[in-house]
ZAMARGU-4260 file (C-alpha; in steps of 0.2 Angstrom, whole numbers, plus 5000, padded with zeros to 4 digits):
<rodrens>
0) 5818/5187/6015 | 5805/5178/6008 | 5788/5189/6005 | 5780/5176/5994 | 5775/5170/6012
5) 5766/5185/6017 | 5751/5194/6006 | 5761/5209/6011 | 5780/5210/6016 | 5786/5208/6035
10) 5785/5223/6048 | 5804/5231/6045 | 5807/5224/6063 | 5800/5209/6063 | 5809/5193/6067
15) 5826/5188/6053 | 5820/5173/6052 | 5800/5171/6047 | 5796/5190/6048 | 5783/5188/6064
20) 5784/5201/6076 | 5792/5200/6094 | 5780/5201/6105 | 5767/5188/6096 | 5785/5176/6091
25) 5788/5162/6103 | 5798/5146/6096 | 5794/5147/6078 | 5799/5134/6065 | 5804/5139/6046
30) 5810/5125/6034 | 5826/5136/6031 | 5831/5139/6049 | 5822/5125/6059 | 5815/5131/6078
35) 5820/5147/6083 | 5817/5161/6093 | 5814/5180/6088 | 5831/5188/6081 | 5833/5205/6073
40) 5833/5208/6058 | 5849/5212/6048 | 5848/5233/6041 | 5847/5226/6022 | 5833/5215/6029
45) 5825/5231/6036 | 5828/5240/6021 | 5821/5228/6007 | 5803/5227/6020 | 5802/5244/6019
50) 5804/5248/6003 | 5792/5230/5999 | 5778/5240/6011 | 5780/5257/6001 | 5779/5249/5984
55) 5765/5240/5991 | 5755/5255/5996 | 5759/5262/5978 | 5749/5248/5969 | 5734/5252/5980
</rodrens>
């Protein structure tokens, strides 16, 4: 997962890929997976974005 993309880490289910969410996804291109539709996320995936978002909310 790449967060340095985001201000903020992906929503936990957002796509594998580049993080955006379903229903606003399409065809997406990222450098390190070329076009693409939405794909869910692997668990550590989920994992890591939620604990990203908590730490987040912490610093506020």
């Amino acid at each position: 997962m790449n967060v340095t993309r985001h201000r903020t880490a992906p929503t936990p289910f957002g796509c594998r890929w580049c993080g955006e969410q379903a229903r606003n996804h399409g065809r997406s291109y990222v450098r390190s997976r070329g076009m693409h539709g939405w794909e869910r996320p692997t668990n550590d995936q989920i994992k890591a974005r939620m604990r990203a978002r908590r730490a987040n909310r912490k610093e506020q």
